[in-house]
PALO-612724 format. One record per residue (C-alpha): z, y, x. Coordinates in Angstrom, 1 decimal. Layout:
      up   north    east
       Z       Y       X
...
***
This chain:
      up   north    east
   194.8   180.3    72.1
   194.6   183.4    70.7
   191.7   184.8    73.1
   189.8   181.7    72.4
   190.3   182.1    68.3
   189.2   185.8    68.7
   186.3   184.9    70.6
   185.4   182.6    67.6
   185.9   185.1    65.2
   183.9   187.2    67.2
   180.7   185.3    67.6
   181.2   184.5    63.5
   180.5   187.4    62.6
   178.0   188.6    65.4
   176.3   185.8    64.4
   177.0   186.5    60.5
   173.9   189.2    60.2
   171.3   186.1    61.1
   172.6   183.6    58.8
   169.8   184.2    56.6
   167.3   183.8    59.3
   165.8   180.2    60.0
   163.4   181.2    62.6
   164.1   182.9    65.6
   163.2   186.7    66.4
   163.3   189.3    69.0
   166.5   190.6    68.2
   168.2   187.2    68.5
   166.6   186.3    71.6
   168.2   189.6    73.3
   171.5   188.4    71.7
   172.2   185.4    73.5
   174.7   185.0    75.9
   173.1   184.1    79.8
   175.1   182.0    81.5
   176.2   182.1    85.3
   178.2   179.8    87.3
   180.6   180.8    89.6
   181.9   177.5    91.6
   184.6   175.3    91.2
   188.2   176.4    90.8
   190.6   175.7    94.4
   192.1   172.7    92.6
   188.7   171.5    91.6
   190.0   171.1    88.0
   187.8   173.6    86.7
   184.0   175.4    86.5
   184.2   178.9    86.7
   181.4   180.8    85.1
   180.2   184.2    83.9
   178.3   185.3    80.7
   176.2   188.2    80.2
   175.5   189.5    77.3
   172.7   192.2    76.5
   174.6   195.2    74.6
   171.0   196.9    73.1
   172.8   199.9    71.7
   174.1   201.1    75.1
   171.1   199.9    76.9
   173.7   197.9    79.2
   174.9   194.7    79.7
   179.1   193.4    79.6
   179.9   190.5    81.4
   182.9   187.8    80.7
   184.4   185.4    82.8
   185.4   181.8    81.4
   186.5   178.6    83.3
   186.4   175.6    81.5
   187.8   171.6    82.6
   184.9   170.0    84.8
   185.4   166.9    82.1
   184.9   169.3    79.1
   187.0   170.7    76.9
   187.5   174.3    75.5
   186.5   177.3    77.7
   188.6   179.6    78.3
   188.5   183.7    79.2
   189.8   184.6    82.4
   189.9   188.3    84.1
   189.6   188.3    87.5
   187.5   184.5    88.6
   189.1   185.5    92.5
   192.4   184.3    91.2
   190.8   180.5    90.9
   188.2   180.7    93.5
   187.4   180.2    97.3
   185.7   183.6    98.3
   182.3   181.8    99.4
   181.9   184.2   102.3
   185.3   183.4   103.5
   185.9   181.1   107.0
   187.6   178.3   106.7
   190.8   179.0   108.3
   190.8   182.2   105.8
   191.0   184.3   109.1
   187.7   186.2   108.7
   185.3   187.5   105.7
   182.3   188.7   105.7
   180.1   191.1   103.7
   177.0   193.3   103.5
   176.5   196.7   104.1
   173.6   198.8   104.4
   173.2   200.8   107.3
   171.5   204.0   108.1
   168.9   202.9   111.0
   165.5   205.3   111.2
   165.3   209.0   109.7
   162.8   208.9   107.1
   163.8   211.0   104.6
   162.5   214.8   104.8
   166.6   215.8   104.4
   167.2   213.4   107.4
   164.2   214.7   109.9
   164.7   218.7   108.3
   168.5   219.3   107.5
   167.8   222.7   106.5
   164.8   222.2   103.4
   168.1   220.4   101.6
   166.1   220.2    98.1
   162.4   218.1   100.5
   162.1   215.3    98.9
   159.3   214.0   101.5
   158.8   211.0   103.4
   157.8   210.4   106.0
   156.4   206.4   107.6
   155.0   205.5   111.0
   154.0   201.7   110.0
   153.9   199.7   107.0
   157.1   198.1   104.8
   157.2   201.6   103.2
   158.2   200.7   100.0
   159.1   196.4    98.8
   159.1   195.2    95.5
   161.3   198.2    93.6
   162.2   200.5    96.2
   160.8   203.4    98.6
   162.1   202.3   102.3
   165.1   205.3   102.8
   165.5   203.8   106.8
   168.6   201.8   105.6
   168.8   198.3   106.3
   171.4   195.6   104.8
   173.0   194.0   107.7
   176.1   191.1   108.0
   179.2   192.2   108.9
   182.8   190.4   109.3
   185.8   191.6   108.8
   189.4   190.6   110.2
   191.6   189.9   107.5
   194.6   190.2   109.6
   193.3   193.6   111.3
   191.0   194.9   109.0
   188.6   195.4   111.5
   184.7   195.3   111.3
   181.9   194.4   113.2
   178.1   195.0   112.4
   176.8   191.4   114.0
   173.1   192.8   113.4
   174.1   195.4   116.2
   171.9   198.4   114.4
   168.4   196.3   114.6
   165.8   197.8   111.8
   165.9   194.0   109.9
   167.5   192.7   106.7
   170.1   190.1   105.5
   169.9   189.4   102.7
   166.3   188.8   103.0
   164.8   191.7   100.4
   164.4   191.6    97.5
   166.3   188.8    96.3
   168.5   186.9    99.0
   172.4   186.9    98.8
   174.7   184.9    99.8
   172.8   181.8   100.2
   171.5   183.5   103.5
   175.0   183.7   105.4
   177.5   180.7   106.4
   180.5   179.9   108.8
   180.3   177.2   110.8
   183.1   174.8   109.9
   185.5   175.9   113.0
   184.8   179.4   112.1
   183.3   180.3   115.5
   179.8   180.9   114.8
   177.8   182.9   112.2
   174.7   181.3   110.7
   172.2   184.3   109.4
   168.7   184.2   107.8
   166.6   187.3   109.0
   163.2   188.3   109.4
   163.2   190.4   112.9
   159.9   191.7   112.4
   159.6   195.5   112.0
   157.2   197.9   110.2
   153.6   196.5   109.4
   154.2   193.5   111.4
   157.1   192.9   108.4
   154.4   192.8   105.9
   152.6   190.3   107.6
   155.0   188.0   108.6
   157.3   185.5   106.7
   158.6   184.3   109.9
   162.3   184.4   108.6
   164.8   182.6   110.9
   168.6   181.5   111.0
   170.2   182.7   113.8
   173.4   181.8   115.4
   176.2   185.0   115.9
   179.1   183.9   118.1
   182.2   186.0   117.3
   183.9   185.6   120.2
   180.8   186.5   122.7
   179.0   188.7   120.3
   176.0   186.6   121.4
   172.9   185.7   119.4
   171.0   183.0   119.3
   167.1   182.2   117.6
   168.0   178.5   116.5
   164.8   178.2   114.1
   162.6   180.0   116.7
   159.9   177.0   117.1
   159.0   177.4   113.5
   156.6   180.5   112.4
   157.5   180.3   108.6
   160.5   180.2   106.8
   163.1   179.2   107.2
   166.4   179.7   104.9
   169.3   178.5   103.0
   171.5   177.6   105.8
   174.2   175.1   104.9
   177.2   172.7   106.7
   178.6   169.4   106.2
   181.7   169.2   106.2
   181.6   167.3   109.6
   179.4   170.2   111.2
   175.8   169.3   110.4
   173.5   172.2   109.9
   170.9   171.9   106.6
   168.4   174.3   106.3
   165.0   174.7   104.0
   161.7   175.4   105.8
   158.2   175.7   105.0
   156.2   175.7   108.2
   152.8   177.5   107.6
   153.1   181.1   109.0
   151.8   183.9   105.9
   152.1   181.1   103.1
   154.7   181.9   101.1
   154.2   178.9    98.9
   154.0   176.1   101.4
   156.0   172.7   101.3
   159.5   173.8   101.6
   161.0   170.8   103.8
   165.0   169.7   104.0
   165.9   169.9   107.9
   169.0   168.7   109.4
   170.2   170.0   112.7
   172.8   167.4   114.5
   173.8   167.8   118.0
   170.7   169.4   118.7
   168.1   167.1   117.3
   166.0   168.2   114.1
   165.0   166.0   111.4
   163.0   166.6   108.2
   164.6   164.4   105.5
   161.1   165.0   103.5
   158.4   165.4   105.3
   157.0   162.3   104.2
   157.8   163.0   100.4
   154.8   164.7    97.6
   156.8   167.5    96.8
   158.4   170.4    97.6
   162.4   171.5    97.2
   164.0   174.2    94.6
   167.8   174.3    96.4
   170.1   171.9    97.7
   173.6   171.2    98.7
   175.7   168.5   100.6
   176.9   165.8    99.2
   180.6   165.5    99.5
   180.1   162.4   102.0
   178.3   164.6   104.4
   175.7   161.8   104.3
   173.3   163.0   101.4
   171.9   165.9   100.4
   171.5   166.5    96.6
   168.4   168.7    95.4
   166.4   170.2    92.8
   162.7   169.9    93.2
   159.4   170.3    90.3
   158.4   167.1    89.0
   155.6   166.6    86.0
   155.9   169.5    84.4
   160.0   169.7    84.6
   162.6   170.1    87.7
   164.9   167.5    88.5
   167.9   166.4    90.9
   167.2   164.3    93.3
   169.2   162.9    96.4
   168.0   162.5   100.1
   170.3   160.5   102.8
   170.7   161.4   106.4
   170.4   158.5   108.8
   171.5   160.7   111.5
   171.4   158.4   114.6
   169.6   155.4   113.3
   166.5   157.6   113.3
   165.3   155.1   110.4
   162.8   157.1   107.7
   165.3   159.0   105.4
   165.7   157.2   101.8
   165.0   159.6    99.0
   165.0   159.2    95.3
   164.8   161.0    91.6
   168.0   160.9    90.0
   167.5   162.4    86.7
   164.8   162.2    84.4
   164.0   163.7    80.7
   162.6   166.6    79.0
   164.6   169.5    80.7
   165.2   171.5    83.9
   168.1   171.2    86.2
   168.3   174.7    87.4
   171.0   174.5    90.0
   173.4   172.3    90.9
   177.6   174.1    91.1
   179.7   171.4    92.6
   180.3   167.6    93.0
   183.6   166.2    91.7
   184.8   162.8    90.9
   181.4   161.1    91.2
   179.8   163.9    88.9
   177.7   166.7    89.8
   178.2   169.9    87.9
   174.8   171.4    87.1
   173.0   173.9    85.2
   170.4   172.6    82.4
   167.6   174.5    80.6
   165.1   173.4    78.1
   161.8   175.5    76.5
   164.4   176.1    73.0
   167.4   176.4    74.9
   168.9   178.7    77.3
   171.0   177.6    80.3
   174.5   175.5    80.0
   176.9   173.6    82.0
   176.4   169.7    82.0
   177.7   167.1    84.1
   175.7   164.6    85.5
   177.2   161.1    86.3
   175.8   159.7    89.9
   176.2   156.1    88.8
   175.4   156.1    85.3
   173.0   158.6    85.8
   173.6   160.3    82.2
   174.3   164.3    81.0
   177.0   165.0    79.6
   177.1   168.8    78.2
   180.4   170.6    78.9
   179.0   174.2    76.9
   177.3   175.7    74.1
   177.7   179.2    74.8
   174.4   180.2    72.4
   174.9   177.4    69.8
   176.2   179.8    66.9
   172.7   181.5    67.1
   170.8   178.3    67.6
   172.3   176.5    65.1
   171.1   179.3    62.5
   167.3   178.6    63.2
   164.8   175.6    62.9
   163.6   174.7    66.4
   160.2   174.5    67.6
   158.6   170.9    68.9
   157.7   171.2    72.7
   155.0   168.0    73.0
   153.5   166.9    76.9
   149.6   166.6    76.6
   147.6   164.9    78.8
   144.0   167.0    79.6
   140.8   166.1    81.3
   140.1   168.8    84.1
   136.3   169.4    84.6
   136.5   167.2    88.3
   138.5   164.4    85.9
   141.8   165.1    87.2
   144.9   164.4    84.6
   146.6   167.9    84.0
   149.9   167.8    81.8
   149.6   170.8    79.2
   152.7   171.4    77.2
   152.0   172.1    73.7
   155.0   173.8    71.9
   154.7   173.8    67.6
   155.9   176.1    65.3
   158.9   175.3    63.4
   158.6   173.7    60.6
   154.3   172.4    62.0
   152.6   171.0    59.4
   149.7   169.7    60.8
   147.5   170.0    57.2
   147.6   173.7    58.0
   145.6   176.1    60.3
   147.7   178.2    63.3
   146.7   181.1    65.3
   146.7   179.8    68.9
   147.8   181.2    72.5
   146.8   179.8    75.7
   149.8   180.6    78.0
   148.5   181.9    81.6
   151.3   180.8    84.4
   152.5   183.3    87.1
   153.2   183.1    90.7
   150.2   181.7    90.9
   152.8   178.9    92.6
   155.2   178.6    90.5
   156.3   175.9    88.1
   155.4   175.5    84.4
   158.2   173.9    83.3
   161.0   173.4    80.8
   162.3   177.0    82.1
   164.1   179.6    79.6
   163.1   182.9    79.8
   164.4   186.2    77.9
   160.5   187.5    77.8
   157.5   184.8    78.0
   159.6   182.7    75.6
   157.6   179.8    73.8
   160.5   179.3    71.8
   160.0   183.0    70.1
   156.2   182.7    70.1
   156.4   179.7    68.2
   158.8   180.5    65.9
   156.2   183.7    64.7
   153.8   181.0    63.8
   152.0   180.3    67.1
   150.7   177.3    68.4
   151.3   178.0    72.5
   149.6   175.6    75.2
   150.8   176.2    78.6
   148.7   173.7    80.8
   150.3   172.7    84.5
   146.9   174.3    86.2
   146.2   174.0    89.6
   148.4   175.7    91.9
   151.7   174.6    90.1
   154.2   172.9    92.2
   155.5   169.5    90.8
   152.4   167.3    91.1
   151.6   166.6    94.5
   151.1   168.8    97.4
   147.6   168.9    97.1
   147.5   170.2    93.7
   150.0   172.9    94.5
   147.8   174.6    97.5
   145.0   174.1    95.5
   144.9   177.8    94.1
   145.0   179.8    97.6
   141.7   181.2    97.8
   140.2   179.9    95.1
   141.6   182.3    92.4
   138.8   182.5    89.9
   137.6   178.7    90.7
   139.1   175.2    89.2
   142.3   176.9    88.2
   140.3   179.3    85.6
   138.2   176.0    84.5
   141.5   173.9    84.0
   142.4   176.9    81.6
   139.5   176.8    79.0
   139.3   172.5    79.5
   143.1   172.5    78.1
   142.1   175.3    75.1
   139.1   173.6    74.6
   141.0   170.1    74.4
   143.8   171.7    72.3
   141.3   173.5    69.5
   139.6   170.5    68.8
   142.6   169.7    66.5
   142.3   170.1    63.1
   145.8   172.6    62.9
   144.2   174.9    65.7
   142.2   178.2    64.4
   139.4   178.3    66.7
   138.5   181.6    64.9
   142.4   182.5    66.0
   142.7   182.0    70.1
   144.3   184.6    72.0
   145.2   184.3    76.0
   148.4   186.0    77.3
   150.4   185.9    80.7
   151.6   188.2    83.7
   151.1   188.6    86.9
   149.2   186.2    88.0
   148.8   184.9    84.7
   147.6   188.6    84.0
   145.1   188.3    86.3
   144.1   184.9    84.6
   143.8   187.3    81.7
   141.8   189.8    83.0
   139.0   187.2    84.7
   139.0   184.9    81.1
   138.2   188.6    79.5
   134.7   188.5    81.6
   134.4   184.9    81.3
   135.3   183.3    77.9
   131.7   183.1    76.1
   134.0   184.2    72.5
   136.3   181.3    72.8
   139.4   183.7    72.5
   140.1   187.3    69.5
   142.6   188.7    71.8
   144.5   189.4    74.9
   147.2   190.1    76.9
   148.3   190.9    80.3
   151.3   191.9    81.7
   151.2   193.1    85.5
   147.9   191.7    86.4
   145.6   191.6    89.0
   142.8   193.4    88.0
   140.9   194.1    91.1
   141.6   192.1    94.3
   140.1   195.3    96.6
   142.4   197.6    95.8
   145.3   195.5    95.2
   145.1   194.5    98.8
   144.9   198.5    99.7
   148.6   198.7    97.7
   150.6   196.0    97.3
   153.4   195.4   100.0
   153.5   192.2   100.8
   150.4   191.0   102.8
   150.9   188.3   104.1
   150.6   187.2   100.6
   147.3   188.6   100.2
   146.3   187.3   103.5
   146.7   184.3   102.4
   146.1   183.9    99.0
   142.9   185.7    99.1
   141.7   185.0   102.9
   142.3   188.3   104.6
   141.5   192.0   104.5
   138.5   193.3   102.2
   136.9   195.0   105.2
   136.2   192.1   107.2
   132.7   191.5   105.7
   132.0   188.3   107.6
   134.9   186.3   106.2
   133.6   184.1   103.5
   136.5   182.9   102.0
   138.0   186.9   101.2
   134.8   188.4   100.2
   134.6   185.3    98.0
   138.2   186.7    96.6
   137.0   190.2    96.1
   133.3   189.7    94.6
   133.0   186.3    92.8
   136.7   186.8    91.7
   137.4   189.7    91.4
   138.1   190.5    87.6
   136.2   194.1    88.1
   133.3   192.9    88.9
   133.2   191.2    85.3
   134.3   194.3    83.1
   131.2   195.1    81.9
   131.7   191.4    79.9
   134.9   192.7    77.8
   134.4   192.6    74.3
   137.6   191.7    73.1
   140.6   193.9    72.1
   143.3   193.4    75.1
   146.8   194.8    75.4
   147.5   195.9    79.1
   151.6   196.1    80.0
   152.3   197.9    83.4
   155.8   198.4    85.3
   156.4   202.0    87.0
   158.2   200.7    90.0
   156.2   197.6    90.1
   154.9   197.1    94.3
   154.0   193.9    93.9
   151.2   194.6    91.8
   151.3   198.2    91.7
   150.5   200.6    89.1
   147.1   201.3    89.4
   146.0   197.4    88.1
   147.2   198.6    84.7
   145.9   201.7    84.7
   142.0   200.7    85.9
   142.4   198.2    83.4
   142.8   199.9    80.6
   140.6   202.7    81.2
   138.1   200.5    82.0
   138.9   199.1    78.5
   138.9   202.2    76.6
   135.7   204.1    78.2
   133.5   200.9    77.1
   135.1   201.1    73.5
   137.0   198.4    73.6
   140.3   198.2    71.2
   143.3   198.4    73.3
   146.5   199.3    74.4
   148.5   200.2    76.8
   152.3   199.4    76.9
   153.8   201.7    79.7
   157.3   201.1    81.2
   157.8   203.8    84.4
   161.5   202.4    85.2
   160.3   198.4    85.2
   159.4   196.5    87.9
   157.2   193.5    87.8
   159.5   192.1    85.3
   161.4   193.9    82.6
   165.1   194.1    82.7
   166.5   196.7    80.6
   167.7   195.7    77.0
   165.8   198.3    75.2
   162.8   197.9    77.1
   163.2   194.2    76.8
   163.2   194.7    73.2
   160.3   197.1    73.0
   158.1   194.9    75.1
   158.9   192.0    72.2
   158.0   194.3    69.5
   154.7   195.3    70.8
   153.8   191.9    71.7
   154.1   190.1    68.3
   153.0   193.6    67.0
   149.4   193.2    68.9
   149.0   189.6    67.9
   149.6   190.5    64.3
   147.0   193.1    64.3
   145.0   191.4    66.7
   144.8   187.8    65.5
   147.3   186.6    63.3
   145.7   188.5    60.1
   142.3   187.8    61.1
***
């Protein structure tokens, strides 16, 4: 009791210094509390979770553990989580554990190749997969091992091959699993090496037997991914594929393995899957999946035998996104819920009744402070006369008698959702609370409207999906409340790329604009980036190849470059350091190309970021010079 009345006390007062405040600023937004669930307790009486909580002073982050009743209740801080949960890499009969390490494979290093120049700081590469998202490739690779519990031994089951698990950069432990009897290991690599690494995203789950040491290829038929390996409780192996070799952004398809025989539980569903898990039954498969504009649970049986067509339906429905489902327990599943004004909490969600019931409010003491913004679905014409759902979120406050600066919003990925996500930096919820009107329109290439529409981006960058952009501004500004003399564009990746081709292309519609980690030209971004298969795909292939059609289409007709000498509208250019993805020298062309044709501009430089931004200071910075540059740029216009 005490803990949980200094905890109060606590957040009283950290909260005290905004009580004034009723609309919501940078400072508070790198305040809140982001929440991280943990599982459910070994008695499954309670959700473990984490928070973590941006300390700006120290440039860190501290972390807290709570639990709190899976029926609600109070939460309550814990110390060490291990104390009420199954270790998740654990076999069932608590035998065997296993963990990553990485291991020291190929000598690439100058101090490795030349022990005596001790202070080289050379490398030195023989193929491609030099360097991935963040980091330089050292020749170390993370590899599975297990570990005896009762003898402490180890073994390396990856048997020093030059591959990952986790997949890099951002698998974990959703690419390992025992098998229920604890025989077999189920792994998710790709066993590609070198250049033929950046090509591929052949990823496959293999099959380790401890007591052979054997291996086995069980996803070998399939030239995509394949990931996420998970058992029923009665030994049926679930696994997620996408089946289009290079496409990173294909149909990602539930497969069950029984007894040998595959079946894909969706393949005959308009839609692609987030995550899933088993149902406690060991007949259906719960998952998360983008659905008009939002992501939702949804439930898929397995008919095993019967061979009948698999019975899927949406479970939940509403303005929100289910972002991951933790457990199921007495006919509820435990899940994690965000909306565009509020950042994640734990709900449950009743499988008969179909309702959400909230079980926290970690950030309510700051939300509770400030006037929320209204996030409204829009309907838009596209030029072909296609229905695109644009979300339109209002400043606090709106008063539609009035006149508000205006930002078109500029998705990245290009395939990724425009949903009712949170995020700590392209937050609508801060935008709008500075007085911005923000439309975000669900533009081609955006999973959660069909198939069709999602691969409808890949190789046609600057086509439809630039013209759905200006049709949704257009459709927006002809309301009275929108400044048409006030229209700015912002986004990143490759909504900065979005940027930087509506900064040759926007006949004056927009004052200003902003682009974080863009695309600027295709050419060279294919001569540096380190995933090519991406590239490949995406764009159609290798800049050199002069008789391909579809890539020279990608790096001449759109190709931002080629439209620079257009600019003539003051642009603020943000580039990452240690960002591979799209590496340094977009930002850098960019803005020179800005600033040796006169153009106002900017550029926001962060050496130790990587495509995003993850420090608190930094995170704080790049907030500041945001709303700074609009101020300056269109908001006193």
């Amino acid at each position: 009791m005490k803990r949980v009345l200094f905890f109060s006390i606590f957040v009283w007062i950290h909260i005290s210094a905004f009580a004034q405040q009723d609309h919501f600023s940078p400072e508070m937004l790198w305040q809140l509390h982001r929440l991280s669930p943990m599982g459910l307790s070994q008695d499954s009486s309670q959700i473990v979770y984490s928070l973590t909580t941006p300390l700006i002073e120290q440039d860190s982050f501290e972390k807290k553990f709570y639990k709190i009743p899976v029926t609600g209740g109070e939460p309550r801080e814990i110390n060490d989580p291990d104390e009420y949960l199954t270790p998740p890499l654990q076999s069932q009969d608590g035998r065997y554990e296993l963990f990553f390490k990485n291991v020291h494979i190929e000598d690439v290093k100058s101090t490795d190749l030349y022990p005596e120049l001790n202070k080289s700081d050379a490398y030195v590469y023989h193929s491609l997969d030099y360097r991935h998202w963040d980091h330089w490739n050292d020749g170390s690779y993370s590899h599975v091992f297990y570990r005896d519990l009762n003898s402490g031994d180890s073994v390396d089951i990856m048997k020093g091959e030059p591959y990952y698990t986790p997949q890099a950069p951002f698998g974990g432990s959703e690419d390992v699993t025992w098998s229920p009897d604890g025989k077999f290991i189920y792994y998710v690599s790709k066993k590609v090496a070198g250049t033929e690494y950046a090509l591929s995203t052949n990823t496959d789950i293999y099959q380790y037997n401890i007591q052979t040491g054997e291996t086995k290829n069980v996803t070998a038929s399939n030239k995509g991914y394949d990931t996420s390996p998970r058992f029923s409780e009665d030994g049926k192996l679930a696994y997620l594929q996408m089946q289009t070799p290079g496409y990173e952004a294909d149909k990602n398809d539930i497969i069950v393995l029984d007894d040998g025989v595959k079946q894909n539980l969706t393949a005959q569903w308009d839609g692609t899957v987030s995550s899933y898990t088993w149902a406690n039954n060991g007949k259906e498969i719960y998952f998360i999946a983008p659905v008009d504009g939002t992501k939702q649970l949804f439930r898929v049986d397995y008919p095993g035998k019967l061979r009948r067509m698999p019975f899927l339906d949406q479970l939940s429905e509403g303005q929100h996104d289910i972002t991951g489902i933790v457990a199921e327990t007495n006919g509820k599943l435990i899940v994690t819920l965000t909306t565009m004004n509020q950042a994640a909490d734990l709900y449950s969600f009743d499988l008969k009744t179909k309702e959400l019931a909230r079980l926290t409010q970690v950030n309510e003491a700051i939300y509770e402070q400030i006037k929320l913004p209204k996030v409204e679905r829009r309907m838009v014409t596209t030029v072909d006369g296609k229905d695109m759902l644009t979300w339109v979120i209002y400043p606090p406050d709106f008063d539609p008698k009035k006149k508000y600066p205006t930002l078109l919003y500029a998705q990245g990925g290009p395939q990724s959702p425009l949903s009712q996500f949170y995020s700590f930096r392209w937050n609508f919820q801060l935008m709008a609370s500075q007085g911005y009107i923000i439309v975000a329109p669900n533009r081609r290439g955006m999973p959660g409207h069909g198939v069709e529409w999602n691969q409808a981006i890949s190789k046609d960058w600057g086509g439809l999906a630039m013209q759905d952009y200006l049709y949704a501004i257009d459709d927006v500004a002809k309301e009275p409340y929108v400044d048409k003399e006030r229209l700015g564009a912002v986004g990143a990746s490759f909504g900065g790329y979005s940027v930087f081709w509506l900064a040759g292309h926007h006949e004056g519609r927009f004052k200003t604009f902003i682009s974080h980690d863009g695309v600027f030209n295709t050419r060279s971004m294919y001569g540096t980036t380190e995933e090519l298969f991406f590239v490949n795909y995406d764009i159609g292939g290798p800049y050199w190849e002069k008789n391909n059609k579809i890539a020279q289409k990608g790096y001449q007709e759109f190709n931002p470059i080629n439209y620079v000498q257009n600019w003539d509208t003051p642009i603020l250019i943000i580039q990452g350091g240690k960002d591979y993805r799209v590496p340094i020298g977009q930002g850098l062309e960019a803005f020179q190309a800005a600033q040796l044709q006169g153009i106002k501009s900017k550029l926001l430089f962060l050496p130790e970021e990587n495509h995003w931004v993850l420090s608190p200071q930094n995170g704080l910075v790049w907030q500041r010079e945001f709303f700074k540059w609009l101020e300056e740029t269109l908001k006193l216009l």
